[in-house]
Structure formats: structure tokens, C-alpha cells
C-alpha positions as CSV (number, residue, x, y, z in Angstrom):
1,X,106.9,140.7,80.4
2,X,104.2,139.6,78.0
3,X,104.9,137.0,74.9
4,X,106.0,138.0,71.3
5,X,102.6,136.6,70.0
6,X,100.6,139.9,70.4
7,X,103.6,141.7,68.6
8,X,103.3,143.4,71.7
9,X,106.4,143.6,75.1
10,X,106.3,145.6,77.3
11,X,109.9,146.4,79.4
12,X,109.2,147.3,82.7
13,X,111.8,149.6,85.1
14,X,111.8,148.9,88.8
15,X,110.5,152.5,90.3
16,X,110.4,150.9,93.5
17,X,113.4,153.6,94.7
18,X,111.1,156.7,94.7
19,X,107.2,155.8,93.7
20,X,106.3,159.4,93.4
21,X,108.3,159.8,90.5
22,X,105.9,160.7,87.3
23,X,106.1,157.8,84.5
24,X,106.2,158.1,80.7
25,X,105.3,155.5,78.6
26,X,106.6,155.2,75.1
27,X,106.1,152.6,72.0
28,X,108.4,151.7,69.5
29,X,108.7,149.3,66.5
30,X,111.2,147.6,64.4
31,X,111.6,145.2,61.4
32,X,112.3,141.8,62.0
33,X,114.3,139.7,59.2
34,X,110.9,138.0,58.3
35,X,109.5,141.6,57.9
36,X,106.9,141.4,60.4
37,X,106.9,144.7,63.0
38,X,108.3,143.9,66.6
39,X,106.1,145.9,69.0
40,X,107.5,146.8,72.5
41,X,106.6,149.8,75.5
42,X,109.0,150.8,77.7
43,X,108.1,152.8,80.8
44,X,110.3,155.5,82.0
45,X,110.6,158.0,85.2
46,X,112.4,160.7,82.7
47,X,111.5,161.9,79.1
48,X,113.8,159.8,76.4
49,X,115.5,161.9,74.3
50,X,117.2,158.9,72.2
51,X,116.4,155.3,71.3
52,X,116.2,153.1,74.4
53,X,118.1,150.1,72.1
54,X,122.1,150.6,71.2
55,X,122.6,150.8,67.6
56,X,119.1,151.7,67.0
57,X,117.3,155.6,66.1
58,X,114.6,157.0,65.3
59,X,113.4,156.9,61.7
60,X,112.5,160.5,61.3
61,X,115.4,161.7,63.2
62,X,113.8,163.0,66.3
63,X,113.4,162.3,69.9
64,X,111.3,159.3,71.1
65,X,107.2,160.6,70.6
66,X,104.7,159.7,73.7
67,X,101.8,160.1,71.8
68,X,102.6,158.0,69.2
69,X,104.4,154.2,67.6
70,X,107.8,155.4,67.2
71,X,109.8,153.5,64.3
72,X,113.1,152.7,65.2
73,X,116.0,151.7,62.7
74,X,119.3,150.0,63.0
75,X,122.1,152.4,62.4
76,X,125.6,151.3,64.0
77,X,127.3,154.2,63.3
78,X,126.9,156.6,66.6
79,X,127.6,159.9,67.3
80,X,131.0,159.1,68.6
81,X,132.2,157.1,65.5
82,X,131.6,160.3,63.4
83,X,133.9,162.2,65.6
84,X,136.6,159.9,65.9
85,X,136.7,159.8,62.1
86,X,136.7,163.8,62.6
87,X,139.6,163.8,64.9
88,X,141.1,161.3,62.3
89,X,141.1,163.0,59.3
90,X,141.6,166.1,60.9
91,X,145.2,164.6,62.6
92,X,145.6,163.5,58.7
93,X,145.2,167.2,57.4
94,X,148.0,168.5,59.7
95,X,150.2,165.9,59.5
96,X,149.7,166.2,55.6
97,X,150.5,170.2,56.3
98,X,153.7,169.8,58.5
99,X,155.3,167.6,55.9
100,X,153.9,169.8,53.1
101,X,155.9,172.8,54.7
102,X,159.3,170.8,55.6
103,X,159.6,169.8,51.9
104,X,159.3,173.6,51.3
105,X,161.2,174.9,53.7
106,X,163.8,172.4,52.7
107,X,163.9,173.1,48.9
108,X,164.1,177.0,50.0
109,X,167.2,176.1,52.1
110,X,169.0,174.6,49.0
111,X,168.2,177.6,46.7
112,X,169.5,179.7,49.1
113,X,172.9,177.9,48.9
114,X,173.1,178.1,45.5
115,X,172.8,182.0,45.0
116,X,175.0,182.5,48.0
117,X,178.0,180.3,46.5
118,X,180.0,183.1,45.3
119,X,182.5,180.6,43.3
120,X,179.5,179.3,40.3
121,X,179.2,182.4,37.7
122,X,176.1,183.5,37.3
123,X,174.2,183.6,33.6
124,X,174.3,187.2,33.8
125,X,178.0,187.4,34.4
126,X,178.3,185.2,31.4
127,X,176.4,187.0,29.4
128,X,177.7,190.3,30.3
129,X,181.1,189.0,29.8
130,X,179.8,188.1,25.7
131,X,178.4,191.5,25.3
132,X,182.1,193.1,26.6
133,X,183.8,190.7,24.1
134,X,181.4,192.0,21.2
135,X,181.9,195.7,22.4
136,X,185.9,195.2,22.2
137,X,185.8,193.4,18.7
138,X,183.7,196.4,17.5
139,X,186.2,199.0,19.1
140,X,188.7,197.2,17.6
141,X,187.5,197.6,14.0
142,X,186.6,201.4,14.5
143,X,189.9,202.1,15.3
144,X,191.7,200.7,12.1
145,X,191.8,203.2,9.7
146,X,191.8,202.3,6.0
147,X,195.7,202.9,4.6
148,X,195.5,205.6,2.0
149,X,198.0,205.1,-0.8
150,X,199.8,209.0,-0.9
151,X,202.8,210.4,0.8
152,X,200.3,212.6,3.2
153,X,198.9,209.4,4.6
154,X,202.4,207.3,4.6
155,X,204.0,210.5,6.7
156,X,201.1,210.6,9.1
157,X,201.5,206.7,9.8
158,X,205.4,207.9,10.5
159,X,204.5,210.1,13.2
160,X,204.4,208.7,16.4
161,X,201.0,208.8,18.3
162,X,200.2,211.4,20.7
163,X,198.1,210.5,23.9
164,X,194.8,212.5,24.2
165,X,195.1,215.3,26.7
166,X,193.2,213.6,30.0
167,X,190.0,215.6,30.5
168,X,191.0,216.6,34.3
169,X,194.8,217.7,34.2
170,X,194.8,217.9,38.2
171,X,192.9,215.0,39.9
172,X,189.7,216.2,42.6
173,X,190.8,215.2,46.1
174,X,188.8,212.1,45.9
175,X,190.5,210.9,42.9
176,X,193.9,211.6,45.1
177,X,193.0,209.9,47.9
178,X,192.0,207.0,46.3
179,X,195.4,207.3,44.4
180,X,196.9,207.5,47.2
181,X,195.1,204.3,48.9
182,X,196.1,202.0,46.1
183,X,200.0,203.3,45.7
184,X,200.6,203.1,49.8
185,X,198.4,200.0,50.6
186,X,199.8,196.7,50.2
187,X,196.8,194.6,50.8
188,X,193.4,196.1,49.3
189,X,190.4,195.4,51.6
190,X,187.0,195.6,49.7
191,X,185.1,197.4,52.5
192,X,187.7,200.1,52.5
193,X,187.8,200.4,48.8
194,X,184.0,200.6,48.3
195,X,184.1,203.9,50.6
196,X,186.2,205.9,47.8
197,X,184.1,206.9,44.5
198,X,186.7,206.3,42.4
199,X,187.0,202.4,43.6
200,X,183.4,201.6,43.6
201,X,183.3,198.0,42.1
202,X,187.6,197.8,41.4
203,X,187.7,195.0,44.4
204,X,184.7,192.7,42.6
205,X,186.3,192.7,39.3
206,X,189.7,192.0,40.1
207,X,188.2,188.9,43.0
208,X,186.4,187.4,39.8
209,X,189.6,188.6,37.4
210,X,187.2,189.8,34.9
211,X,189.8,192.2,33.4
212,X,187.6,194.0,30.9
213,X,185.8,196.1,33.8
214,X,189.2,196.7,34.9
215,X,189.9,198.2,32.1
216,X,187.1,200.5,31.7
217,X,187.6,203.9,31.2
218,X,185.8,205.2,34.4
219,X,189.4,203.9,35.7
220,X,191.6,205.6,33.6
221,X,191.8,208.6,36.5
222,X,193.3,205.7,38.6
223,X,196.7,205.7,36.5
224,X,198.6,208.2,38.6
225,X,199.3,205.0,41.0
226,X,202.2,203.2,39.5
227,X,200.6,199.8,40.7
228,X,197.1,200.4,39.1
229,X,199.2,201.1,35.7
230,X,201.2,197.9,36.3
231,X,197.5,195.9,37.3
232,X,195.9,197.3,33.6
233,X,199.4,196.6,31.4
234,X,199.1,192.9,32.2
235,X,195.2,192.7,32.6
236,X,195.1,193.7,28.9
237,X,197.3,190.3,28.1
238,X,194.3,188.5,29.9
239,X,191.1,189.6,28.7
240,X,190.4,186.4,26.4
241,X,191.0,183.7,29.6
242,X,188.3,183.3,31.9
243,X,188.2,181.5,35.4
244,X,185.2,179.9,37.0
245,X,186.3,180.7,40.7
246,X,186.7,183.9,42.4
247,X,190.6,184.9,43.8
248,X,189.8,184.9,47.6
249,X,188.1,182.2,49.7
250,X,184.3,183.1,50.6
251,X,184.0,185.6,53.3
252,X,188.0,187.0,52.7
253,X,187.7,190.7,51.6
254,X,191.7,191.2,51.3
255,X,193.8,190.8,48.3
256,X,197.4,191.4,48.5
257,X,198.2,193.4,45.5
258,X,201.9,192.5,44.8
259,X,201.4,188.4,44.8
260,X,197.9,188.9,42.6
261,X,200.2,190.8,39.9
262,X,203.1,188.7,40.0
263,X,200.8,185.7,39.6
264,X,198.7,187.1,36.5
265,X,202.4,188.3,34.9
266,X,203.1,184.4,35.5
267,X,200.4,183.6,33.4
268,X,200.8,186.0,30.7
269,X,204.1,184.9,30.0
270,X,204.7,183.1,26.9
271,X,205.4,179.4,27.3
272,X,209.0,178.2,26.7
């Protein structure tokens, strides 16, 4: 190898393996500290296709040139750097995604308890329930009549009151059979109820004892069972209280009729 003083070195290869092998002879330069140009040649059996010195590459980005000086400049970070801090923040990004969709997953859980808990009231309950209590105090004023001061008016409030002639005299089979269901069945099952018309949504209201839909008149064809009449006479002793629970235990569809009455009489009792 010559000396540094011609800012020229040459690196040789032994080629002693196989002398017919074709040789290529390349030049490079780089920038000492001092700023001066270190010259060197390196000889090779193959064409170079990156910088023969580690941590070194070409300045314009290329392969090494033969017909030319190529510049060389330092740059540490290789090839495989760049891809480990690929595989990095790429590991980052799905770990980052994973945790992202457990947090979500999660919070979705939890909402789903809530709106399945069948023993919270609902705003729209509540607010239904306002709009019943509004309705009734309006009903309530409609039906007192101002007193008229003659003897017509004072006769007529002697007379006793007449019940309005039912719309249907004779009950439609359905209404008969569901008649029938509540007067012969000691416990009434929600699923069984819900198949007659004339019971649609009668199960519900008495579970969450909201006595007003009880009440309602699309029930009043109901009254031919002895224990529906006795259910309404102490429901309408009951419409002011409100519970924050339902009757049954989540998941039980059966009430037994006779203890549910006996305890809502229980509670419409005046206290001693």
C-alpha cells in the first residue's frame, strides 16, 4: 500500500484464488477533520454496488462510478436501522390499537349493563309517569260541574249516578278468554299474557306497579273477572306512590295474583 503523502492508497484484494477473474478499479474520496480530501483505489473482481467503507455512502446517492472520483460521506444510519425503527413504531401503532379497542369494548360492556338493569327507571318512564299525573288532574277538573243554585240542579245532585252503558254488551271471544285466563289462573305468567290482545302490556305495568296504565280504559273490558275488578279498586288508592324497583326478580315472568293484591291492600290501609 502506498503512503498518505500523495493523498493517494491504494487497497489491494488477493485475486490469487482464480487470476482469470476480470478486475474493476474504483476511486473514492472523503473529508478528513483537517478538511483536506483522503484519496484511496480499491480494486475489485465484482462491480460495487455500495460503499466499500461501513458507515460510509455515496454523496449523490448512487452506486460506486468506475469512470470517475466517487465522494463518499459518513452516514451511520444504515438500511437496517430504518427498518428496525419501522418494525418499532409499527409494533407501537398496534399495540396503541389493541388497547384503544379494549377501552372500547369495555365502556360498551358497562353501558350495556345499565340499559339491561330492569330495576333503575328510565327518564322516559319518569316522564311519562308526569304527563299521566297532569292528564288525571285535568280529568279531574272536567268532571266537576259547577253547582247551580235552583231546585232542578239540587234534585239532579239527589239522584244517584247511573253507569254508562259499556260500548260492547257481550264480550268478543278474545275478550272472554282473556277473562277467563285472569279469573281461573292463580299465577299470571307474562309470556302467556302477552299472547291475548286484551292483556298486551297488563303484566309490565303491574311488575313496575305503575297503576295509572292499569287503570286505563283499554282495560275496562277486563272487569267481568272479579280479580281484575278487585286489582283496579285498590290500584286507584295507589296512583300517587311510586316505587323505584320492579315486583319480580330479573328474569321471573310470574306474579301470583292473590299475595300481589293482598300486599297492595296492606299498603292502602290507613295507618292506626
Amino acid at each position: 500500500m502506498d503512503t498518505i503523502d500523495n493523498k493517494v492508497t491504494e487497497v489491494t484484494s488477493d485475486t490469487s484464488a482464480n487470476p482469470e477473474t476480470e478486475m474493476f478499479a474504483y476511486n473514492f474520496r472523503v473529508k478528513l477533520e483537517n478538511g483536506e480530501d483522503l484519496k484511496f483505489r480499491v480494486p475489485s473482481n465484482v462491480i460495487l454496488m455500495d460503499s466499500p467503507l461501513k458507515g460510509y455512502k455515496s454523496a449523490n446517492g448512487t452506486r460506486p462510478m468506475l469512470d470517475t472520483t466517487n465522494r463518499l460521506v459518513y452516514s451511520p444510519l444504515d438500511k437496517s436501522i430504518w427498518r428496525r425503527m419501522l418494525i418499532f413504531c409499527g409494533a407501537s401503532l398496534l399495540v396503541g390499537l389493541l388497547i384503544g379497542a379494549g377501552v372500547m369494548f369495555s365502556i360498551g360492556k358497562v353501558s350495556t349493563i345499565f340499559d339491561q338493569n330492569p330495576g333503575v327507571p328510565t327518564v322516559t318512564e319518569q316522564e311519562e309517569q308526569v304527563v299521566e299525573e297532569v292528564a288525571e288532574v285535568k280529568e279531574t277538573k272536567e268532571e266537576v260541574a259547577p253547582v247551580e243554585a235552583n231546585a232542578d240542579s239540587a234534585k239532579a245532585e239527589e239522584k244517584p249516578a247511573v253507569e254508562p252503558v259499556k260500548a260492547t254488551a257481550v264480550p268478543d271471544e278474545k275478550v272472554q278468554a282473556a277473562v277467563k285466563y285472569l279469573e281461573e289462573t292463580p299465577v299470571w305468567n307474562r309470556t302467556a299474557m302477552e299472547e291475548h290482545a286484551a292483556l298486551k302490556g297488563l303484566w309490565d305495568a303491574l311488575n313496575t306497579r305503575s297503576f295509572r296504565k292499569i287503570l286505563d280504559k283499554k282495560y275496562d273490558c277486563l272487569n267481568g273477572s272479579a280479580k281484575f275488578k278487585q286489582l283496579r279498586t285498590v290500584a286507584k288508592q295507589l296512583t300517587s306512590k311510586t316505587w323505584t324497583s320492579n315486583y319480580t326478580s330479573p328474569g321471573d315472568e310470574d306474579i301470583t295474583i292473590d299475595p300481589y293484591i293482598k300486599k297492595l291492600e296492606a299498603l292502602a290501609a290507613p295507618a292506626n
